[in-house]
N, C-alpha and C positions, 0 to 999 in steps of 0.2 A: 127568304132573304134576311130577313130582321131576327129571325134564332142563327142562322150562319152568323151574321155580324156578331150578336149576344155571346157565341161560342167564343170565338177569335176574340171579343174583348175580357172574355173572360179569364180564357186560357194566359193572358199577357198578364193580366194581375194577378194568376197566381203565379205564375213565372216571377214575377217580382217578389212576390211573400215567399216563394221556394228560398230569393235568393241568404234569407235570414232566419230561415228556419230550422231547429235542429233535425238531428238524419233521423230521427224516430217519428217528428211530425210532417218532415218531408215525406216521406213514407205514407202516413196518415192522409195527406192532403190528396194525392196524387191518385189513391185508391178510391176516394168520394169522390171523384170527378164523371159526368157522365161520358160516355163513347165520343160523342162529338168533340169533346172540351177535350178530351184526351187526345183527341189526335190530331188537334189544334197544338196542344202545349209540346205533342212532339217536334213541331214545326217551330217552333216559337224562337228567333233570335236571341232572345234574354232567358233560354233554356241554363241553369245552373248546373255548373260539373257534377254537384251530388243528385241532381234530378238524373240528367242522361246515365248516371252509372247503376240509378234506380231502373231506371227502362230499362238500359241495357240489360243488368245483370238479371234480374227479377219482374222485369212485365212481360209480356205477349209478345208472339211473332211481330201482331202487328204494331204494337210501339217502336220494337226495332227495325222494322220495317222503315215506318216514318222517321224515326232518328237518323238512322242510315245515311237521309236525301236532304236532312237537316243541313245547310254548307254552311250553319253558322257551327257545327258540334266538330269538331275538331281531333282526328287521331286516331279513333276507335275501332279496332279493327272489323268493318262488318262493311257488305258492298259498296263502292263508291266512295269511302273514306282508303286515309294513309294508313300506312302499315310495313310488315316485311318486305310485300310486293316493291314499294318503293326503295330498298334497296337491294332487294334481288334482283331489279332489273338494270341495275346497274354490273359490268363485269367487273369478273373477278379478278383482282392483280396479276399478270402474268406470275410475277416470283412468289406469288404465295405457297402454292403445289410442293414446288423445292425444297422452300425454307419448311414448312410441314413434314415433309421426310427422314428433314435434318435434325428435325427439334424430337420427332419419334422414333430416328431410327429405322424406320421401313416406311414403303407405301402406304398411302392412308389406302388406297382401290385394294389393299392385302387382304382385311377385314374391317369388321365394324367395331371403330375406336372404344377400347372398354372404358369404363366410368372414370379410372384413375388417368389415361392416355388425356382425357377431351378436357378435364380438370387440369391438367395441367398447364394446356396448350389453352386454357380461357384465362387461365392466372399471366400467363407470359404475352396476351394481346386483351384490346378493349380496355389501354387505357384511357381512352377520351369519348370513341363512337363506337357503336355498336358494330358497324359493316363489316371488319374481319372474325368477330365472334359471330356475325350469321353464318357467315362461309362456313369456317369453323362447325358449327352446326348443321350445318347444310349434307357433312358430309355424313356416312352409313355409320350409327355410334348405338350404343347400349342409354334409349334415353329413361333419365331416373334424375327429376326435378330434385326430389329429398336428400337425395346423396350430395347434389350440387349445393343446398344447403346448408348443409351440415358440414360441408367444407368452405363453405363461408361463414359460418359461425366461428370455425376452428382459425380461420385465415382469410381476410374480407378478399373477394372477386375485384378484380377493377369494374367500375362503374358500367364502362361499354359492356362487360361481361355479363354484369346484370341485366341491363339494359334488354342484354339480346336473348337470357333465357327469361325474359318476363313475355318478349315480342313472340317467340320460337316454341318454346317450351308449353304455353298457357298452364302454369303451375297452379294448386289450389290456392285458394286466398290467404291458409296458415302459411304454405310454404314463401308466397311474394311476400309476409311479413317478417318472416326469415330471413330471404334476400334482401329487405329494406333494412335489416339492423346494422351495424358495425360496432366491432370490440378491437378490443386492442392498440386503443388511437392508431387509427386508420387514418393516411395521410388523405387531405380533401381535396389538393387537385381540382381542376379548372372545370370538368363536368360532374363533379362528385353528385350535383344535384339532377342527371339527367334521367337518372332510374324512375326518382321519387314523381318526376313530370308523366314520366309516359306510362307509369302505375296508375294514375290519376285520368291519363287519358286513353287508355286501355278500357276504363269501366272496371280496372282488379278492384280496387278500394277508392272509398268516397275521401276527399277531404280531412272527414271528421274521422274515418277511421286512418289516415295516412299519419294523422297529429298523433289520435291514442295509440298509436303503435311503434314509432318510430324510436328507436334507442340509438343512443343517449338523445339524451334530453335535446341538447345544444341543437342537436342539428335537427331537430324541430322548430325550433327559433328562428333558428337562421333561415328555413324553408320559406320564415314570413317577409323576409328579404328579398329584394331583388334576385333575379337567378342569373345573372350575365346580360350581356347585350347582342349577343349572338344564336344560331343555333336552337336547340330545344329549350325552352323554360315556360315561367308560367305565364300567359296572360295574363291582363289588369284584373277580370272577374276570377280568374283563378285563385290570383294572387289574396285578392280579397274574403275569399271561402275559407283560404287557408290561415289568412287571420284571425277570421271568428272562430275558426275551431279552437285554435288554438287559446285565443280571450276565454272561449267554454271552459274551456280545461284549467288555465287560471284565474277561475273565480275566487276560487278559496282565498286569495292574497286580497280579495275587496282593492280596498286604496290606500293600503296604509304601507307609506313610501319603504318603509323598515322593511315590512318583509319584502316588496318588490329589490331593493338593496341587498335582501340575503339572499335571492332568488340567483342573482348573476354572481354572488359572491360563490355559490354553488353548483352552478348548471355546468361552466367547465366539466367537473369531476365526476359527473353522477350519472352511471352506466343506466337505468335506467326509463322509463317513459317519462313524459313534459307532465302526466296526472298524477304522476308517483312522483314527480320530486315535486309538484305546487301543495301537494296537501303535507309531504315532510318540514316541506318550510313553513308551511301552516302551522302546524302543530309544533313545530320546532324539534324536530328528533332526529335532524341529520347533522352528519358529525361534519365539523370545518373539514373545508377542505384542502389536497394538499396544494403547495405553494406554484402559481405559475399564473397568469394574466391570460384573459377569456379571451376565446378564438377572436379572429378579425372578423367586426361585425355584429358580434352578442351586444356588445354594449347598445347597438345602434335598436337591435332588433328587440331588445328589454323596452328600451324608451320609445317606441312606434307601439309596442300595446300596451304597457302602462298608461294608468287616466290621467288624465291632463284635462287641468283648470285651465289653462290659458285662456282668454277671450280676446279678440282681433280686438283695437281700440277705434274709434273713427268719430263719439262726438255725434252731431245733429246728423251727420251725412251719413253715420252706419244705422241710426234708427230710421232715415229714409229708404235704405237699401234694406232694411228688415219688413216696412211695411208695401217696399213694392213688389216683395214676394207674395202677396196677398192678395197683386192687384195686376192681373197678366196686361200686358200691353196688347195696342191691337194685331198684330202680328206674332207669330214666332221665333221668327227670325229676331226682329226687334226685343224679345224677352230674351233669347241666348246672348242675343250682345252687351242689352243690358247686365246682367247675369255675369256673364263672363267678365266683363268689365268692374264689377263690385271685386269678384275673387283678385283681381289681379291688385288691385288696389287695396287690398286687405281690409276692405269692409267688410265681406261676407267671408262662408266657410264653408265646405260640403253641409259641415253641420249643421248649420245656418238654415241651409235649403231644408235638408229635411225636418226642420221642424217649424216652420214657416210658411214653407211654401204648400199654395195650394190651389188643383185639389189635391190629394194626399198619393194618387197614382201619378201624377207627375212627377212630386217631388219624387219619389221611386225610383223613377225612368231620366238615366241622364240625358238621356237625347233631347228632353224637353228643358233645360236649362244648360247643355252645355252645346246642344248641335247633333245632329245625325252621326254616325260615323258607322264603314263597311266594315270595320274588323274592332274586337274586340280589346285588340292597343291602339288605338289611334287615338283614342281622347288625350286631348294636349294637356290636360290641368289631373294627372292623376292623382295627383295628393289629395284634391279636392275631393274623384270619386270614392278614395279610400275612407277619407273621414267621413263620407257620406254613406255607405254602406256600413261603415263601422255605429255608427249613430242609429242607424235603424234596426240593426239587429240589437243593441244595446236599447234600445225602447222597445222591441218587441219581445225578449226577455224579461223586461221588466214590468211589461201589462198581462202579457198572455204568457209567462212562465210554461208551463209544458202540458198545457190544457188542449188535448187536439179542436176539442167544441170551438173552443175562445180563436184559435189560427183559422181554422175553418169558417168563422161567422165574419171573421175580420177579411179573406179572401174572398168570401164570398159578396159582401157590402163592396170591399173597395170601388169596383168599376164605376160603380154611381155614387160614389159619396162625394160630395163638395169641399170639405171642410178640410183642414191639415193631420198629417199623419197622429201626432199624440193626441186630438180629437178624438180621431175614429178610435183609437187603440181604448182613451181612458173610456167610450161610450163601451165597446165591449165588454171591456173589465168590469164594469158597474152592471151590466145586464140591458143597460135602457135599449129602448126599440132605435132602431137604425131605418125606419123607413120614413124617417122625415129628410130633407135634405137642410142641415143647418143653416 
């Protein structure tokens, strides 16, 4: 009973240090786990999009197995999750069949649509969902992912087009970074972002690899943005993976506001990956660009990962709300409110929490200062979790750098450590023994 329990609490803490970890140490952590912890963390609510696409793609039956039955994991196409089925079991348009005839010229029941036919007819539908390019798919065609490619390199696919040969097709992982590129100022359109979602929640590509691969730059950027309010996008923890990757990749610019300023004076123009233009501006070897004002949205999406000094002000009452992070009330309940109540008041800051509050797996776990919640958008103060999750992969880059030993020792401590997260982190860093409780 008491190793059951030990697994399951272990398994949640490293679910939380997954959620900040790069995909090499993600990787790293998830392999040192024993049988039981593993097949706790497949279970685990606070499972991270780069964990499940780790299981998915690269662990065991039986990780996918327990993933699978995970109903916090979301998308993936494998027993009991969404997928094709859910819009195949929808019927087909009466007037589709017709208008198909019309647009080919003969019977699609003639033969099996060749490469150039089904190209065609994926360029001329799937401009917003994917449902008529499954059809489309559906029907007896010559299938060849590369080709489909390669005519999206030449001439971008509409988005649903994509969408439905990433769903249909299961393309290799080069070929989905192909269909994830666009050239030729591709107009962006209201789902332009629905491919880059359901790549993500496919398990084709993690996060980290959706940021280093995505050209041009901008619509990397923009990916850290909101995706609509409708429809497929990302969730809050999604959304948040996708801005640490993306922070990964502009490190090169540190803080110094000039090159963040030559960054958007740039990203418009620069065909491109988001790692290939932070280190050109780095270095400063990219030419001005030419004349026109950055998509709707870069500006917004530059200043949400840029560093920011700002500090909330509040005087005796925010140094009281700094030191009742230290000091949990007798309830839970009573701490969320508390809690919640500081943020609304602009005393505290996601930030705040996590470096304050403690023990150090709390502040981790929003549920324990913002409230429970069944789905992964429902937390009301998202800005908060953003800066909060921003803040702790930003401290755990900055102790334990890319040392598997140092994320492993700090996973494995947290469950029982007392003390606040840049505790645990700087005791790591220094080497000292973690078996006292501060």
């Amino acid at each position: 009973m008491d190793g059951h329990r030990d697994s399951r609490r272990r398994a949640w803490c490293v679910a939380l240090v997954l959620r900040h970890a790069p995909q090499h140490i993600a990787a790293d952590l998830i392999r040192r786990l024993d049988p039981e912890t593993r097949d706790h963390l497949c279970r685990d609510e606070r499972l991270p999009a780069t964990a499940v696409t780790l299981l998915v793609r690269d662990g065991t039956d039986r990780d996918r197995h327990f993933v699978a039955r995970n109903p916090y994991v979301r998308g993936c196409p494998l027993p009991g999750l969404p997928g094709p089925a859910r819009y195949a079991a929808r019927r087909t348009p009466q007037a589709l069949l017709p208008l198909l005839r019309a647009e080919l010229g003969r019977d699609p029941d003639d033969g099996p649509l060749s490469g150039e036919e089904l190209i065609g007819l994926l360029r001329r539908h799937g401009t917003h969902h994917p449902r008529i390019p499954l059809d489309i798919l559906a029907l007896p065609h010559t299938a060849d992912p590369e080709l489909a490619a390669s005519e999206h390199l030449r001439r971008p696919l509409p988005p649903g087009s994509v969408e439905a040969l990433l769903m249909r097709a299961r393309p290799s992982r080069e070929t989905v970074r192909t269909l994830l590129t666009t050239t030729g100022g591709a107009p962006y359109g209201r789902s332009w972002h629905r491919p880059f979602v359901r790549a993500v929640r496919m398990g084709l590509l993690t996060p980290a690899e959706l940021v280093a691969h995505t050209a041009p730059a901008h619509r990397a950027l923009l990916l850290c943005r909101p995706t609509g309010t409708r429809g497929l996008r990302w969730n809050l923890s999604e959304r948040a993976e996708i801005r640490a990757a993306a922070t990964r990749a502009l490190e090169p610019l540190g803080d110094d506001p000039r090159l963040w300023a030559e960054l958007l004076r740039q990203a418009p123009s620069f065909p491109g990956a988001l790692t290939a233009l932070a280190h050109g501006v780095a270095n400063g070897v990219l030419p001005g660009p030419p004349p026109g004002p950055p998509s709707d949205g870069l500006a917004e999406a530059v200043r949400d990962l840029a560093p920011a000094a700002l500090e909330p002000t509040g005087g005796v009452e925010r140094e009281l709300a700094l030191t009742s992070l230290a000091v949990p009330m007798e309830t839970v309940d009573e701490d969320v409110r508390w809690v919640r109540d500081c943020l609304d008041r602009g005393l505290l800051t996601g930030t705040d929490v996590i470096r304050h509050k403690l023990p150090a797996c709390w502040a981790l776990d929003e549920d324990h200062w913002l409230g429970e919640v069944d789905h992964p958008d429902r937390y009301d103060r998202p800005e908060a979790v953003l800066a909060s999750r921003a803040e702790a992969a930003r401290l755990f880059a900055l102790a334990l750098d890319g040392d598997p030993d140092a994320w492993w020792e700090a996973a494995r401590t947290l469950p029982d450590f007392a003390g606040t997260l840049p505790h645990l982190l700087l005791r790591v860093a220094d080497g000292d023994s973690l078996s006292e409780r501060p």
